[in-house]
C-alpha positions, 0 to 999 in steps of 0.5 A: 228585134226578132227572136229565133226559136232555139232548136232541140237536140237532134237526139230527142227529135224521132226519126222522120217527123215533119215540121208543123208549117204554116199553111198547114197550122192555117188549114187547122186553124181555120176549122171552125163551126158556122155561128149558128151552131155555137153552143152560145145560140142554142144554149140561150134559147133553150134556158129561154124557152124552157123558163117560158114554159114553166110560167105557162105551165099550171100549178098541180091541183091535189084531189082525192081522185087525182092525188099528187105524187112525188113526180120523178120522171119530170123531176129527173127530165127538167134537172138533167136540163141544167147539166145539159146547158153545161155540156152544150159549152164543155162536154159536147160528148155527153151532151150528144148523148143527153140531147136525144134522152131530153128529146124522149123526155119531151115526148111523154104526152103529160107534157103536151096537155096544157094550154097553147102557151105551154104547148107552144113553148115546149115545142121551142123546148124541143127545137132548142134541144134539136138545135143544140144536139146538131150544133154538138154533132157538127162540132164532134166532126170539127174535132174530127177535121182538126184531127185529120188535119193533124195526120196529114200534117205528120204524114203518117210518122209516129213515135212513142213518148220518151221513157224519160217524161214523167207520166202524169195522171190526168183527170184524176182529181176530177174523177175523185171529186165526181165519184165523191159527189155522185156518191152524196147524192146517190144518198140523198136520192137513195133516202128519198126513194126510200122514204117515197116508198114507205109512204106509199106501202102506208097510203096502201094500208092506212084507214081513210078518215076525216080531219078538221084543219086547225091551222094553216102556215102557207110560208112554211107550207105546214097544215094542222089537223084535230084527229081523235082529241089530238093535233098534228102537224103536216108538211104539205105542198097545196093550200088549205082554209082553217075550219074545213074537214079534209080526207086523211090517211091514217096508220099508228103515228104516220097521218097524211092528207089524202090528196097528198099521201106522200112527204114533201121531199123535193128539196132532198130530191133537187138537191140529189138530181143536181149533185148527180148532174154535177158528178156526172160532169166532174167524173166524165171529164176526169174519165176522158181527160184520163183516157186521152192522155193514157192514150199518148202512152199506149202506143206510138202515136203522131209526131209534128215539130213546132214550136212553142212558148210557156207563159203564166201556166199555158203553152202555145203551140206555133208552126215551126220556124215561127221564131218572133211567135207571131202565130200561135195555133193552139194553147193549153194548160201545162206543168213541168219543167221551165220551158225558156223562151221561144224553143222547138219541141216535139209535139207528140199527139194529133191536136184537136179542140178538147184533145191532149198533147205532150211535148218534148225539147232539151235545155241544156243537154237534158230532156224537158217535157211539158205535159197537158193540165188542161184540154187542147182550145184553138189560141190566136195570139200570144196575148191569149197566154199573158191573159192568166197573169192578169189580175182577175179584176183587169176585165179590160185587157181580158176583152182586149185579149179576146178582141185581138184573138178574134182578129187573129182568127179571122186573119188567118181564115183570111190568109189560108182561104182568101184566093187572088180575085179577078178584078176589083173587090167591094165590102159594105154594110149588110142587111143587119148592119142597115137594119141597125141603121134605120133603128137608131135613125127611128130611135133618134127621131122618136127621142126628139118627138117625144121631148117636143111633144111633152113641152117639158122645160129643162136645163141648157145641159141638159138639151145640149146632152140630147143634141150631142148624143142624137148627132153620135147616133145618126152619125153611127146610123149613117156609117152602119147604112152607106159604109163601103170599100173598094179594092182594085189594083191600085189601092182602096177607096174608101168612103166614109160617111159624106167623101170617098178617098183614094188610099193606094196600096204602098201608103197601107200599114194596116186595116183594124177593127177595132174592139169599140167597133170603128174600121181603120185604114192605118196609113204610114206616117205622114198620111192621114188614116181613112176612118170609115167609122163605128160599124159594129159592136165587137163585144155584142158580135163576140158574146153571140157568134156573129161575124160582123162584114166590118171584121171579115172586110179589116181581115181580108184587107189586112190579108192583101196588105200582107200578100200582094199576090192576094189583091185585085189585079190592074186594070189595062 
């Protein structure tokens, strides 16, 4: 039993302003950045490369000559990469910028004189970082075509918000809260800058001797020298051998190696640039939450009418009319008022990926507004919203969840780009899916040599356990290598694995893929469905961006199911 959407009052409607369709919340919806510029990829092979490079990278050597110092340039350069991964996933707009500060970094020629392993992977180091700074452009212009989406949508109507919603100050707690941990590593890097200073005003001016090494503690990293009949203890870095006589600079009480004149602070040191990265990420994103949602309010801006749901703290938005909810365009947090059931509203702001919104309706008689908690993201599904009032434990129905959002999205790709084809259309397998294939066969096959190689004796069970296991793989390989659909004017051929069959069009109920990876032609009862078999691995294609033939191939068949007018035409 469907739902209708109960529609507001005509008094808190502004004058003009245009429902929200669904051909244009397609258009919005089907904005999305290429796989490779998801930050997921350049994010990986930056933490990767950067963590190869620092196992090439050579130990510094201490000498008299060449004595080490507290390095705040390559300290700075190698803690700002940390918040920078962050940024890749939820600031793109500070990531843009510390992208090319990294990139400056990397060009200091001290990071450029190890050996070939170290210079080869920082050159990965700074593709990664070019990687991820084009990455973060194209999805700041993503936002950009959301946003222009939007506009056109409105055509051009705005209103201001209503006197009567209550103003609510976004990114406030966020803002304190980054202020407050800037403020304490500002301390820690303040004490430390103050202490390398005085080291180095006494290094300046202490007298060069010489000291015999008493003790030696390389766990704590604690040197103790004799000088002038007394013994101090030392906090070095480098090591030392017991017995031998080493360069000291001494001035009153302060007493240092001269290869190491300064305090080992590097604790206080990465703790401070850390807690800066942490501030900054807290505070500029209290800043622009706070200015984006200031901004409803400043001056009138664009209006839609859509239609809406609140379930376990998230609104999803949907095209107007969509009464049954079926399809949501996009979600955020909110807080307010109880906003009953599937309801029209007003949606007040041009929504796009990270934005702030505000919507309006009435319940019985009186105004009712639901504004931003959290930042605008794409939602597919209304399983999107039930997601928060699962149990944080259930990590099943959240892959579910993320599963069914995925196939929405590629569904309504499908629907708004899919246009009717010429003559019959044919989905398979692709170059890696095959790839895959010939590897599992590889697998399988090196599998059994080896156990007749060794000539090891075991258990039925246990022969019985490989047999099974090498018939699902080479069934998978088979499926991932000869998998194919055909859609002509009658129907879909289907062939899976050793038969093709013959499924027409009035006999569809629907085309999955399901989230273990296995593409279904569901039939109407009676008829038996078409099981091409497991053709990817959603979970996998899902964590890295990748968009699997299988998932694209159920969408756009799922699309001609739904719209005749989508499939192949009939041959004469």
């Amino acid at each position: 039993m469907s739902t209708s959407a109960t529609p507001p009052a005509d008094d808190h409607i502004p004058g003009g302003c245009r429902p929200w369709t669904t051909s244009d919340a397609a258009r919005w919806a089907a904005v999305r950045l290429p796989r490779w510029a998801r930050p997921a990829w350049p994010a990986a092979a930056l933490a990767l490369s950067v963590v190869v490079a620092l196992v090439f990278s050579p130990d510094e050597v201490c000498t008299v000559s060449s004595p080490c110092g507290p390095q705040w340039f390559d300290a700075a350069g190698t803690m700002l990469l940390l918040p920078h991964l962050v940024w890749l996933f939820v600031l793109p707009e500070l990531a843009v910028v510390s992208a090319p500060l990294l990139l400056l970094w990397m060009a200091d020629p001290g990071n450029w004189q190890g050996a070939w392993g170290e210079r080869i992977a920082d050159g990965a180091v700074v593709a990664a970082l070019c990687w991820g700074w084009a990455g973060v452009a194209l999805r700041l212009r993503a936002r950009r075509r959301q946003r222009g989406y939007a506009l056109d949508a409105a055509g051009g109507v705005t209103a201001a918000v209503p006197r009567t919603v209550a103003r609510v100050r976004r990114g406030v707690a966020l803002g304190v809260t980054g202020v407050l941990v800037c403020g304490a590593a500002g301390f820690l890097l303040t004490t430390a800058v103050m202490g390398d200073r005085h080291d180095e005003l006494m290094a300046r001016t202490a007298a060069p001797l010489r000291a015999q090494v008493t003790a030696y503690d390389d766990v704590n990293g604690v040197v103790t020298v004799a000088l002038d009949g007394r013994k101090h203890r030392i906090e070095v870095a480098g090591g030392y051998t017991v017995g031998d006589t080493i360069p000291v600079l001494a001035k009153g009480d302060w007493i240092r190696p001269a290869a190491e004149p300064y305090e080992d602070r590097t604790g206080r040191q990465v703790l401070g640039l850390l807690g800066a990265g942490l501030g900054v990420s807290l505070l500029g994103g209290g800043l622009l939450a706070g200015l984006r949602a200031a901004g409803l309010r400043r001056r009138p801006v664009p209006v839609l009418r859509v239609t809406a749901r609140r379930r376990g703290g998230r609104m999803g938005i949907f095209a107007a009319g969509d009464g049954e909810g079926d399809w949501p365009v996009l979600s955020y947090t909110s807080f307010g008022r109880s906003w009953p059931g599937v309801r029209e509203g007003v949606l007040y702001g041009a929504p796009y990926e990270g934005g702030e919104v505000l919507l309006t309706g009435a319940h019985n008689n009186s105004p009712t507004a639901q504004a931003g908690a959290g930042p605008v993201r794409p939602a597919s599904t209304e399983v999107d919203l039930a997601v928060a009032r699962r149990p944080r434990g259930d990590r099943t129905g959240k892959a579910l969840a993320a599963h069914r959002r995925d196939e929405q999205d590629r569904l309504r790709v499908a629907l708004a780009t899919l246009k009717p084809p010429a003559g019959p259309v044919r989905w398979q397998g692709g170059p890696v899916g095959r790839l895959l294939g010939v590897l599992l066969v590889c697998v399988v096959t090196g599998m059994w040599i080896g156990l007749l190689a060794v000539g090891e004796e075991g258990s039925v069970g246990r022969y019985v356990t490989w047999f099974l296991g090498s018939i699902w793989m080479a069934a998978t390989a088979w499926a991932l290598v000869t998998w194919r659909i055909t859609a002509d004017g009658t129907g879909l051929r289907v062939r899976a694995r050793w038969r093709t069959r013959h499924v027409p069009w009035d006999t569809i109920r629907a085309v999955v893929y399901t989230r273990d990876g296995l593409l279904v032609v569901r039939t109407l009862t009676g008829t038996p469905d078409a099981v091409v078999g497991t053709v990817g691995w959603p979970w996998a294609e899902r964590q890295f961006g990748l968009h699997n033939r299988a998932g694209r191939a159920a969408a756009e068949l799922a699309a001609m199911v739904r719209d005749p007018a989508l499939r192949p035409p009939v041959q004469g």
